[in-house]
C-alpha positions in Angstrom: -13.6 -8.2 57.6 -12.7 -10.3 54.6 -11.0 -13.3 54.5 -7.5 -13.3 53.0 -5.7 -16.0 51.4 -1.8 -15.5 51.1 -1.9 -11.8 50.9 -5.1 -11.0 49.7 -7.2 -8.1 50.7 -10.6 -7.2 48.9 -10.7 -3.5 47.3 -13.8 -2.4 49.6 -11.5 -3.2 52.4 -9.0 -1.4 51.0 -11.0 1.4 51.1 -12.0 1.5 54.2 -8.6 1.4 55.5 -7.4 4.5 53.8 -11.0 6.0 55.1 -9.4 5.2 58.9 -6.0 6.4 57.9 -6.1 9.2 55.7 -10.0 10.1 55.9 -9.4 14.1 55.2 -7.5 13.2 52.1 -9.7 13.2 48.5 -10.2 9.8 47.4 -12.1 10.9 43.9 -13.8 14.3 42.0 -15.7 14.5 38.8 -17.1 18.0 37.5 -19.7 18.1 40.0 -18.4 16.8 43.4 -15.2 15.9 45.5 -15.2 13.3 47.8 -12.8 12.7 50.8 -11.4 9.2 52.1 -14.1 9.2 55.0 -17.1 10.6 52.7 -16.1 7.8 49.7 -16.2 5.1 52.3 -19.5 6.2 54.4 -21.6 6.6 51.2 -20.2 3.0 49.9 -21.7 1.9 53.5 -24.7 3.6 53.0 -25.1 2.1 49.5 -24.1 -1.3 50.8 -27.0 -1.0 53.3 -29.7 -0.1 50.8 -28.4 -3.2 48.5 -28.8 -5.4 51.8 -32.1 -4.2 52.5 -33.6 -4.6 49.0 -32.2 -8.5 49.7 -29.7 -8.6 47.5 -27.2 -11.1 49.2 -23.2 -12.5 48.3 -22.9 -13.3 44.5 -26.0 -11.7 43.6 -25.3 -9.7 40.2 -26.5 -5.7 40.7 -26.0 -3.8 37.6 -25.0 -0.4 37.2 -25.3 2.0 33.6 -24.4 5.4 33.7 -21.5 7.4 32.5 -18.5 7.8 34.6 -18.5 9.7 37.6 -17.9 10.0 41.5 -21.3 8.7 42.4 -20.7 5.8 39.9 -17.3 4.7 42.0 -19.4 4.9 44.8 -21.4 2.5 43.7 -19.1 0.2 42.6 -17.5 -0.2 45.7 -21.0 -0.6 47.9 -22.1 -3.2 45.8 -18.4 -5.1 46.4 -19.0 -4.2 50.1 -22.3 -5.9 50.1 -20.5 -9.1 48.6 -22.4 -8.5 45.3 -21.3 -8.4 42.0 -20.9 -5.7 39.5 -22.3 -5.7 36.4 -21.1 -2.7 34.3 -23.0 -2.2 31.0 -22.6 0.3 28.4 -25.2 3.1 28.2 -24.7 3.1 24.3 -26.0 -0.6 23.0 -29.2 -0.9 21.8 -32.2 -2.2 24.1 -31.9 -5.7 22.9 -28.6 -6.2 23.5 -29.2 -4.6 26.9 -32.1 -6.4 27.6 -29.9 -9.8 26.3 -27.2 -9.0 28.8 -29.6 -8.0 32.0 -31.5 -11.1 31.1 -27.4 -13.6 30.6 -26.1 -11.4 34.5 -29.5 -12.3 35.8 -29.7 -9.2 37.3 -33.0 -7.6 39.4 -31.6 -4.1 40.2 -30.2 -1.5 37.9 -28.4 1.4 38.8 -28.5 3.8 36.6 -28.0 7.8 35.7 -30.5 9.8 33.7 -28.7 9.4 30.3 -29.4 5.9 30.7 -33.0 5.4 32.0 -34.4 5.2 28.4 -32.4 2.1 27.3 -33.0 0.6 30.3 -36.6 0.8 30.8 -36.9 -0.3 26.9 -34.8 -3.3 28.2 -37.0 -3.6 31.2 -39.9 -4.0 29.1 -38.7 -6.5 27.0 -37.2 -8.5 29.8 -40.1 -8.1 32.9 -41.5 -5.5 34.9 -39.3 -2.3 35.1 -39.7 -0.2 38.4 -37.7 3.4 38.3 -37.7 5.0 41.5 -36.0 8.1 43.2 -35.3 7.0 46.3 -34.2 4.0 47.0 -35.6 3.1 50.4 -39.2 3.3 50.0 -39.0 0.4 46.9 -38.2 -3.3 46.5 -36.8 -5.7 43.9 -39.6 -7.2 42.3 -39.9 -9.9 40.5 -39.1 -8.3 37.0 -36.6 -5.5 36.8 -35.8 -2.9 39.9 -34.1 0.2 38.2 -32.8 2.9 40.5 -31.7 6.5 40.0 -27.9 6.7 41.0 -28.2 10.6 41.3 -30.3 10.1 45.0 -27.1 7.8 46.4 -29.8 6.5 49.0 -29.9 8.8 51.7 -31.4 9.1 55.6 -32.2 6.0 56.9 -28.7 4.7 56.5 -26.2 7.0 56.8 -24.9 5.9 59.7 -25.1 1.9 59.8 -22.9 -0.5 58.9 -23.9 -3.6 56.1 -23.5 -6.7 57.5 -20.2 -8.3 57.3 -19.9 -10.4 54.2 -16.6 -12.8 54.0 -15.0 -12.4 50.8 -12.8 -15.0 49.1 -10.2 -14.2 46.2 -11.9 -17.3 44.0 -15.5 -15.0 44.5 -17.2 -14.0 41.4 -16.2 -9.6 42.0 -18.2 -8.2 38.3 -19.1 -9.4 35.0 -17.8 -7.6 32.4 -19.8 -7.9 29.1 -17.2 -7.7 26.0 -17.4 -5.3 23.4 -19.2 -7.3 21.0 -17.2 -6.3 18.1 -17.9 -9.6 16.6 -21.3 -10.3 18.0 -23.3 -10.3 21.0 -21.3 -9.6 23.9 -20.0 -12.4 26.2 -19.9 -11.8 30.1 -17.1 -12.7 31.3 -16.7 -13.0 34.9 -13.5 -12.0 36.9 -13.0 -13.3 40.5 -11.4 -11.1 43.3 -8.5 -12.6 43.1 -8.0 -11.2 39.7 -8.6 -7.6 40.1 -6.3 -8.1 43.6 -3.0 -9.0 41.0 -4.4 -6.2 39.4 -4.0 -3.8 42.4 -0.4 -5.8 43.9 1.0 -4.9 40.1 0.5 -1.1 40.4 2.9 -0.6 43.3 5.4 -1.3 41.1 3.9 2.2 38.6 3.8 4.3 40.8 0.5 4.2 42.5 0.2 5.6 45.9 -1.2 8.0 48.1 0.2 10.7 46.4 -0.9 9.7 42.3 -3.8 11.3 40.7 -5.5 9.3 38.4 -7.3 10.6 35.2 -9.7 8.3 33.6 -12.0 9.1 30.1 -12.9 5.7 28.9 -15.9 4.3 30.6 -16.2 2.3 33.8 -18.1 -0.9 32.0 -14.5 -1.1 29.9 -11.6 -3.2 31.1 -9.6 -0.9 30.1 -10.8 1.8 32.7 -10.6 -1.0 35.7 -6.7 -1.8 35.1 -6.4 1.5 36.0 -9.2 2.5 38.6 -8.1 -0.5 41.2 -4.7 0.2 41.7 -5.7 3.6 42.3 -8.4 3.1 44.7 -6.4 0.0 45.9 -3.0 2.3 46.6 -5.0 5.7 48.4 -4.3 7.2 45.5 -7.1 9.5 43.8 -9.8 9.7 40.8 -10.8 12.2 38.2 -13.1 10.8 36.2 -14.9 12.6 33.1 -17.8 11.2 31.8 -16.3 11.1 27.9 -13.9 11.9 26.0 -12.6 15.3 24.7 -8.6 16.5 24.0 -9.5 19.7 25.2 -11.2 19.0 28.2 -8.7 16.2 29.2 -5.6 18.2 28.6 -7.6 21.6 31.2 -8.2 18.7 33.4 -4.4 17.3 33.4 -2.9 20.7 34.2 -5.3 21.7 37.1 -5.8 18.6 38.9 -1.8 17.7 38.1 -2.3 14.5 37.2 0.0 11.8 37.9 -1.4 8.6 35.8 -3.7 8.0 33.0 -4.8 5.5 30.8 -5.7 5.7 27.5 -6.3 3.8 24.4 -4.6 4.7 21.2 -6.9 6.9 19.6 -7.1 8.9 22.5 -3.2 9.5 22.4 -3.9 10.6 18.8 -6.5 13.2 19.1 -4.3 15.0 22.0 -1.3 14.9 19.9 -3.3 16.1 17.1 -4.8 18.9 19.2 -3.7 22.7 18.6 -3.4 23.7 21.9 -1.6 20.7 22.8 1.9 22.1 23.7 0.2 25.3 25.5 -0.6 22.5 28.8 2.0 21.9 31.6 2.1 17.8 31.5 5.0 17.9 33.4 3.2 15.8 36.6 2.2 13.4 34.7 4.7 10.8 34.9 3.2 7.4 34.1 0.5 7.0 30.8 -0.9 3.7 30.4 -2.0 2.3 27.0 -4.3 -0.7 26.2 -7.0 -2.4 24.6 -6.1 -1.6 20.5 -2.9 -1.6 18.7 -0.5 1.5 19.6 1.9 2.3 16.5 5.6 2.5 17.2 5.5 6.1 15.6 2.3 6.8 18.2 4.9 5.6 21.2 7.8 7.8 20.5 5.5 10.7 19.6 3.7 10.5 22.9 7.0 10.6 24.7 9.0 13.0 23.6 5.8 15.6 23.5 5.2 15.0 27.2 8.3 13.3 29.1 6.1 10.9 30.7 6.5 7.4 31.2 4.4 4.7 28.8 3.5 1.4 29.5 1.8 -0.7 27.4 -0.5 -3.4 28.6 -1.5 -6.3 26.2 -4.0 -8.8 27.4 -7.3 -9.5 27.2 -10.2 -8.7 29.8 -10.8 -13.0 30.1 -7.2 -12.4 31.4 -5.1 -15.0 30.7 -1.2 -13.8 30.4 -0.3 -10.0 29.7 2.7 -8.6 28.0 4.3 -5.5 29.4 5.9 -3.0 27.3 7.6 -0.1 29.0 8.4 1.6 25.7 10.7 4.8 27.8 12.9 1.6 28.9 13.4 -0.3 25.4 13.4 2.2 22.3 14.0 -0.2 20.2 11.7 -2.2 20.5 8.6 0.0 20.3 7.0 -2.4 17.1 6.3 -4.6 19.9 3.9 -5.7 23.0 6.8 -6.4 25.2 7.4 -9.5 27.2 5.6 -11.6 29.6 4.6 -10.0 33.1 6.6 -12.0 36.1 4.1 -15.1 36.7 2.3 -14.8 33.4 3.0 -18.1 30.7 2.7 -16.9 26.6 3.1 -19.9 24.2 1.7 -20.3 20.9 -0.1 -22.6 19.0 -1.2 -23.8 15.6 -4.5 -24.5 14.3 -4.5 -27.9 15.9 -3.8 -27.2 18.9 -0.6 -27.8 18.7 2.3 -26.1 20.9 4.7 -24.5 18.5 8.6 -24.0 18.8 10.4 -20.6 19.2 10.3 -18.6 16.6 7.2 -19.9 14.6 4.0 -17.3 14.1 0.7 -18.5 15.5 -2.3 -18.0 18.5 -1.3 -16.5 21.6 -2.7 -18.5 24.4 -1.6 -17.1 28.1 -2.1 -18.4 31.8 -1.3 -16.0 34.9 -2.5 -15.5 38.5 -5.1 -13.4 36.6 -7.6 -15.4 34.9 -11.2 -15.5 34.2 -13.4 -17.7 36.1 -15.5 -18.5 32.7 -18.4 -17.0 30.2 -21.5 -16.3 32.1 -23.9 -18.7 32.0 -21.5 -20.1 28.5 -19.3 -23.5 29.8 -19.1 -24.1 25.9 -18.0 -21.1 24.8 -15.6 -21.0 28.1 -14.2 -24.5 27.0 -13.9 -22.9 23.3 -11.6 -19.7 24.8 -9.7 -22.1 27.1 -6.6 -24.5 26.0 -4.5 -27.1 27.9 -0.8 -28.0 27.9 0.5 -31.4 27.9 0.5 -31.2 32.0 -3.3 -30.2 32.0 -2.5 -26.3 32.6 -5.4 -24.4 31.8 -4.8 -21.2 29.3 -6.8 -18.4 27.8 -6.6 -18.1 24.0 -6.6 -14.4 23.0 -7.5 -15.0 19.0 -4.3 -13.5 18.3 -1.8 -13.7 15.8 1.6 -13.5 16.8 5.2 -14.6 17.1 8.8 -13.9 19.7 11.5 -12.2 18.7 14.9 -13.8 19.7 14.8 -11.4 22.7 11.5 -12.8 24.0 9.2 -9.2 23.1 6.1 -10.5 21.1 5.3 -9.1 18.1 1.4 -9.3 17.2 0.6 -9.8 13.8 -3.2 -9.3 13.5 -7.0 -11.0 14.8 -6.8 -14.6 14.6 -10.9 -14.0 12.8 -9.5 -10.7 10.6 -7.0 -12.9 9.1 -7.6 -13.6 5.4 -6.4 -16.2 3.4 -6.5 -15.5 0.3 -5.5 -17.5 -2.5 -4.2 -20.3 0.0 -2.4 -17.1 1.4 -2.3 -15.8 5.0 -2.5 -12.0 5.0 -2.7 -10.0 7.9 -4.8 -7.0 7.7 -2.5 -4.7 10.4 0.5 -5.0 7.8 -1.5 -3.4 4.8 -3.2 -1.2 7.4 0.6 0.1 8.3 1.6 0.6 4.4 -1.7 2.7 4.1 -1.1 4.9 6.4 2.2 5.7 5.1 0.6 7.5 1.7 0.5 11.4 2.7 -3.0 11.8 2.3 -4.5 8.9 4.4 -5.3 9.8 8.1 -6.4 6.5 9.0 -7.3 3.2 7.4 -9.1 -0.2 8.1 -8.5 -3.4 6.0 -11.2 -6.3 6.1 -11.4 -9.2 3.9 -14.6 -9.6 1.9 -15.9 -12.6 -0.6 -14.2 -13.0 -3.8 -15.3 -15.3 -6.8 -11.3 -15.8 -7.9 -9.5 -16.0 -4.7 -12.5 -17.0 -1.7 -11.4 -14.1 0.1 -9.7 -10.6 -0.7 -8.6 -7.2 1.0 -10.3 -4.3 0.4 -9.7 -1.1 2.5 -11.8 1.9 4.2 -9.8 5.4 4.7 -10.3 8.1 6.4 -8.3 11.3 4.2 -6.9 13.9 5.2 -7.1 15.7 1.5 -9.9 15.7 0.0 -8.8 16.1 -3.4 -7.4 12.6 -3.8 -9.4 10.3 -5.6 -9.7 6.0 -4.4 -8.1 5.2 -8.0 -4.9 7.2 -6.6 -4.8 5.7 -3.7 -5.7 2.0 -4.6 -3.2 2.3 -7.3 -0.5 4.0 -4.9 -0.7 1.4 -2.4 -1.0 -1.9 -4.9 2.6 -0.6 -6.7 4.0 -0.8 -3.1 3.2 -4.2 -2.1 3.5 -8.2 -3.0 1.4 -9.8 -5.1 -0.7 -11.2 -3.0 -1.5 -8.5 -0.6 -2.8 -6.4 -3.4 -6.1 -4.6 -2.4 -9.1 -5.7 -4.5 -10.7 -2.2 -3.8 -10.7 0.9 -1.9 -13.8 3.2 -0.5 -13.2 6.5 1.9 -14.9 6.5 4.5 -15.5 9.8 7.2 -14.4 7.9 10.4 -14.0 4.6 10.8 -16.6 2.9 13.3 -15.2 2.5 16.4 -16.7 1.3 20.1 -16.3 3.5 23.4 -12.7 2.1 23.8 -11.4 2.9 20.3 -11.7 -0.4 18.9 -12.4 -0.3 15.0 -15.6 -2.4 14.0 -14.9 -4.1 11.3 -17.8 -6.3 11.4 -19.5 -3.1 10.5 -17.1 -2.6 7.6 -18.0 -5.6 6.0 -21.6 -5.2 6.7 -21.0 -1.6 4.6 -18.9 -3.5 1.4 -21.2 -3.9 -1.1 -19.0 -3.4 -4.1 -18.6 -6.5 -6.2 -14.8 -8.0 -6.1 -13.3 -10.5 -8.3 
C-alpha cells in the first residue's frame, strides 16, 4: 500500500479501492469497450506486472502515445501502480520533436496505438534501436528504444498476479508532461503525486462522485484532459473518452451516456454552439462543464449557459502549476470578463519587469504558489530557475508569462502573453484587446493579432481573420477596425486567413503567424 502523508492517497490506490467496493460498477467506455471497477483494476495489475518484468523500476519514465481511449487509461494507471512515471506525448509532432522529447524523459519503453507507430519508430531511429512487438511478454527493453502495441494490453501470463508493492510518496515524480511548444520545443515539466492528489481533493467540491460521468475529447498527453480525468477516476466516478474531437459526435455521446461533467477548451464550446443540431440533444444531465487552457470570452460564458443550464467553471493556471484562479461564471454574472479569484491555499501577486512585487491595483506578470506546484523542467534547472520567482521571505512561485491585473473585488483580469505583448512606439499593446474589437465587425468569425518588425515603430500589429463573408475585402476590414481604435493600436496590416493554426487543445500558434507574415510594414 502506499504511504500517505497527511491525507494523501495515490490515484492507483484509489482505484483499487473502488475495484473492492463497487467492482460491478463501470469505471470507463470508449467506442469499443466498457470496463467495470474490477476489470479496470485487474488489467492495471496485469499491465503493472509486465512493466515490472521488462525492469522497469520506481521513477523510471515509460512513455505512452496513442489517442484517447479505455486501453490508454489503463495504461496510465499500471504504469502509476508499478511506481513508474508517465510520459504522455502527442501522436501529432513531428519525429524530431518526438525523438527530442523520448531522448529529454529518457525513456526505453513506448506504448503506443497503431496511429502512432510511424512517428515513433521514425523517432526510434533517430534516437537508438526501436523494437515493436505484439505481445509484450516475449520482449525486453533493450538498450535503444522498446516500443509496444497498447492494443494486446499484455495478456496470459499475468492475469492473475499482483506487481510488487511499490511505496509511493506525494513529493514522487507521477508524469512528465511535455508543453505544447507553442513557442518552441516543448519543456517537460514534471508534476509530483502530490500535485495531481490537490487535484483529485478539489473535485469533491464539483461534484465528482460515484455517480458523475465524465466526457473527455481533448487528448490524454494535455493538462487539460488530466484536471479532469483524476478527480474522476479519483472520486469512482466514470470515463467516456473519444479519441478526437467532433460537435456531433460529442453532443450523441452526451445524450446517451448522460453525461454529468466535461471539460473543454474554448473552441470546443464554440463549434457545439455553432452546431445545427445543437438544441435537438437533451443536455439536461450535464450539470458541471469545465473550461481551461485558452481564453474563454465573456459572450462565450453566458452563451454556453443559458443554451444548456449547466454549471461553468473556469480554471486558469498553468500545467507547471503554480496558483489557479477559479471562476464559477453561473455564481458571479458580472463578472464573466474575468478568471476569477484565487483557489483557497493558492498565492497570486504580480510583478514588474524587475522582479519587483507590485501594489494593488497595478497591471503586470502573474506569478502564483499553491499546494500544486511543479517539481521543475526535466533535465532543465536553468530554465526551472527562469519560470520560478521568490518573495522577500524566500517563497518559491511559478511565473505564468502573463499579463494581468485585480479588480477591487480581487477577480483577475488577464490582459494578454507576457511574449505576445508588443510595444510599439515605447507603447504596451496587448494583442487580446484588438483581438476583442475584431471580432466585433459582423463579418469576422475569428481573429489573431501578432506583432511583427517595423522600420518606424520596432514593432507593430498586424492581424489574421478568419471571415465569415466572403465578399469583404482586408481594405474594409483594416479600415473598419483602425476608425475604431486609438492611435497607437492601429493595425499596420491585415491578411484572411482559412483557420487560424491552432494545437490539439485549441491554443492559437502564433509563432506560426509570424513565421507566415511576409508583407512589408512600415
Amino acid at each position: 500500500m502506499t504511504s500517505t502523508s497527511d491525507d494523501f492517497v495515490a490515484l492507483s490506490d484509489l482505484v483499487h479501492l473502488q475495484a473492492q467496493n463497487r467492482g460491478a460498477a463501470q469505471a470507463a467506455c470508449d467506442a469499443l469497450e466498457r470496463l467495470s471497477w474490477a476489470h479496470f483494476d485487474a488489467q492495471a495489475d496485469v499491465v503493472a506486472v509486465w512493466l515490472q518484468t521488462q525492469g522497469i523500476a520506481k521513477g523510471d519514465p515509460v512513455a505512452v502515445c496513442a489517442a484517447a481511449s479505455v486501453r490508454y487509461a489503463v495504461a496510465f494507471v499500471g504504469i502509476l501502480r508499478a511506481g513508474a512515471v508517465v510520459v504522455p506525448l502527442s501522436p501529432s509532432v513531428t519525429p524530431p520533436v518526438m525523438a527530442s522529447m523520448l531522448r529529454d524523459a529518457g525513456a526505453r519503453l513506448v506504448l503506443v496505438d497503431e496511429g502512432a507507430q510511424a512517428v515513433v519508430a521514425e523517432a526510434g531511429a533517430l534516437i537508438g534501436r526501436a523494437l515493436v512487438a505484439q505481445t509484450g511478454p516475449h520482449s525486453q527493453v533493450s538498450e535503444g528504444l522498446a516500443v509496444h502495441l497498447m492494443g494486446t494490453v499484455f495478456p496470459s501470463p499475468f492475469v492473475h498476479l499482483r506487481p510488487e508493492p511499490c511505496e509511493v510518496h506525494a513529493s514522487d515524480s507521477f508524469n512528465i508532461i511535455y508543453s505544447s511548444g507553442t513557442t518552441g520545443t516543448p519543456k517537460g515539466i514534471v508534476q509530483p503525486h502530490g500535485m495531481r492528489w490537490m487535484h483529485i481533493k478539489r473535485g469533491a467540491a464539483y461534484g465528482y462522485g460515484p455517480d458523475s460521468r465524465t466526457l473527455l475529447s481533448t487528448p490524454l498527453y494535455s493538462n487539460t484532459t488530466l484536471v479532469a480525468f483524476m478527480p474522476t477516476l479519483g472520486h469512482g466516478g466514470c470515463l467516456h473518452l473519444l479519441p478526437k474531437f467532433d460537435a456531433l459526435h460529442w453532443l450523441q455521446t452526451a445524450q446517451q451516456e448522460r453525461i454529468t461533467h466535461t471539460m473543454l477548451v474554448p473552441v470546443q464550446i464554440q463549434r457545439l454552439l455553432d452546431h445545427a443540431r445543437f438544441d435537438e440533444f437533451d443536455l439536461s444531465n450535464l450539470t458541471h462543464t469545465f473550461c481551461t487552457s485558452a481564453p474563454l470570452s465573456a459572450a462565450l460564458k453566458r452563451h454556453w449557459m443559458d443554451r444548456t443550464g449547466s454549471a461553468l467553471v473556469e480554471f486558469y493556471g498553468m500545467t507547471e502549476g503554480g496558483g489557479t484562479c477559479i471562476l464559477e461564471v453561473h455564481r458571479h454574472p458580472d463578472k464573466l470578463h474575468t478568471v476569477g479569484r484565487p483557489s483557497a491555499g493558492h498565492d497570486i501577486r504580480l510583478i514588474d519587469e524587475e522582479g519587483r512585487e507590485l501594489p494593488a491595483g497595478a497591471t503586470g506578470e502573474v506569478v502564483g504558489r499553491s499546494p500544486a506546484m511543479m517539481s521543475g523542467y526535466h533535465g532543465q534547472p536553468e530554465k526551472t530557475r527562469d519560470a520560478e520567482w521568490f518573495d522577500a521571505q524566500g517563497l518559491r512561485f511559478i511565473r505564468t508569462g502573463d499579463v494581468g491585473r485585480f479588480d477591487e473585488d480581487g477577480f483577475l483580469i488577464l490582459m494578454d502573453r507576457r511574449k505576445d505583448m508588443l510595444i510599439s512606439g515605447g507603447f504596451n499593446l496587448y494583442p487580446s484587446d484588438l483581438e476583442a474589437l475584431l471580432r466585433e465587425h459582423p463579418a469576422v468569425a475569428d481573429a489573431a493579432v501578432v506583432g511583427v518588425a517595423s522600420r518606424r515603430w520596432g514593432e507593430t500589429p498586424v492581424a489574421w481573420v478568419v471571415r465569415r463573408d466572403e465578399t469583404v475585402c482586408e481594405v474594409s476590414v483594416l479600415e473598419w477596425f483602425n476608425h475604431r481604435c486609438g492611435k497607437m493600436q492601429r493595425l499596420a496590416g491585415l491578411a484572411f486567413i482559412d483557420e487560424l493554426p491552432r494545437n490539439a487543445i485549441g491554443k492559437i500558434l502564433k509563432r506560426e503567424l509570424r513565421e507566415l507574415w511576409n508583407r512589408p510594414v512600415p
